[in-house]
N, C-alpha and C positions, 0 to 999 in steps of 0.2 A: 521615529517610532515604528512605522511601518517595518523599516528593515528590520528590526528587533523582533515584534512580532513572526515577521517571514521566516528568520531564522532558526525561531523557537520551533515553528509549524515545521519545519524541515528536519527539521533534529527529531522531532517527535515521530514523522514518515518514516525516516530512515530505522530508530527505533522500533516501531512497527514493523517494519520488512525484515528487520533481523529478528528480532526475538518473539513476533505474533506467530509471521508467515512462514518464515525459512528455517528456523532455528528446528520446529518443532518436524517439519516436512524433512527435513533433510538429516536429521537424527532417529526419529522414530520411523520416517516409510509411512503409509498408507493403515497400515494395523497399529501406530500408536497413536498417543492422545493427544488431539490437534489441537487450536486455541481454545484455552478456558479447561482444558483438558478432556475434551469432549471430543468423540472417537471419531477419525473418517469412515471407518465399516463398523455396520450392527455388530454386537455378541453372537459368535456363533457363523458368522461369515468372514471368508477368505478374501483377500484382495488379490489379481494376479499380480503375476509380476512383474508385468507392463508397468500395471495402474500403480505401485511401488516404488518402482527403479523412477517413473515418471516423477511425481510426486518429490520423489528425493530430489531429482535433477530440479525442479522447479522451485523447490525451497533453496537449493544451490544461486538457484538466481534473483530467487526474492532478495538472500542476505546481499548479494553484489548490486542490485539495486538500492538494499539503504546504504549501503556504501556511498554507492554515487549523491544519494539523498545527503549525507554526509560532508562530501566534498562542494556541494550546490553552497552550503555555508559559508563557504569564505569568499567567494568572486560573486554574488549576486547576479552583479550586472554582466559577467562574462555567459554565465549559465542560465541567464532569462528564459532564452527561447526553450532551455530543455527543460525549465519548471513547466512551460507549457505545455510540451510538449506529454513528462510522466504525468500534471495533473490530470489532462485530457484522457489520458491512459487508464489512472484511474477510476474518472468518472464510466468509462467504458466499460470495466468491470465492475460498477456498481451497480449500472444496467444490467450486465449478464445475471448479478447475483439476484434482481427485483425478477428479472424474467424467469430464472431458476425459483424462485418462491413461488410466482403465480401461476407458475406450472406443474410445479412437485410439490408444495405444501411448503410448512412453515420448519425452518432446520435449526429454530431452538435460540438459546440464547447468542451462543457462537457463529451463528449465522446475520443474527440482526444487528449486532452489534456494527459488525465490518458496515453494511450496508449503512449505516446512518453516519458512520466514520468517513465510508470514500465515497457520501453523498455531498458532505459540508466541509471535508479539505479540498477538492480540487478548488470550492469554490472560492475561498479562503488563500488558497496558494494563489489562484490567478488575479483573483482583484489583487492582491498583496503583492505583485510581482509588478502590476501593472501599475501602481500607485507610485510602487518605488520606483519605477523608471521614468514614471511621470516626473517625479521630484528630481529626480538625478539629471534631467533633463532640466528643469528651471536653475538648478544650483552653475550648469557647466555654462547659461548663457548669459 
């Protein structure tokens, strides 16, 4: 049951990285409409073209991250240590995103959403990873 679950959770990340984070970063740039279709720059302001080309490049990486999030589905037990590994990643970014709120104010729905998402998957992936290798571990002896 566990690995079904894991699974599911996986598929869902990997979805996320392609079509929340990368899809939208690497088609529109910086000046289009990010998750939920809520803008990265106000009305009326310009993004350069660092923070754009950036932007682009990063959503390029988000979708090759669900990719990998993707591939994590079928070997479980091969790719344990790297569910650990992007969970813990995540969680790091859900940090940045709480510290970015308590410091610049609140960024709407598009913003809190993420944060309560890569607050409760990391944790959800790593018990769920660790359970099933607990199991997989009772079944091989």
């Amino acid at each position: 049951m566990n690995w079904i679950v894991l699974q599911i959770l996986l598929g869902m990340s990997g979805l996320l990285m392609v079509f929340w984070y990368g899809g939208p970063a690497l088609i529109f740039g910086a000046t289009g409409p990010g998750p939920f279709g809520n803008r990265w720059s106000l009305d009326g302001r310009t993004a350069t073209l660092l923070l754009d080309a950036d932007l682009r490049f990063f959503g390029a990486m988000m979708i090759g991250l669900g990719f990998i999030f993707f591939l994590m589905i079928s070997k479980l037990e091969v790719y344990r240590p790297l569910i650990y590994v992007l969970a813990c990643t995540v969680a790091v970014g859900a940090a940045a995103r709480i510290y970015a709120r308590i410091t610049y104010g609140n960024p709407g729905t598009a913003g809190t959403i993420p944060v309560v998402i890569e607050m409760v998957l990391p944790i959800f992936l790593i018990v769920l990873s660790y359970l099933d290798g607990k199991d997989a571990t009772k079944a091989t002896k």
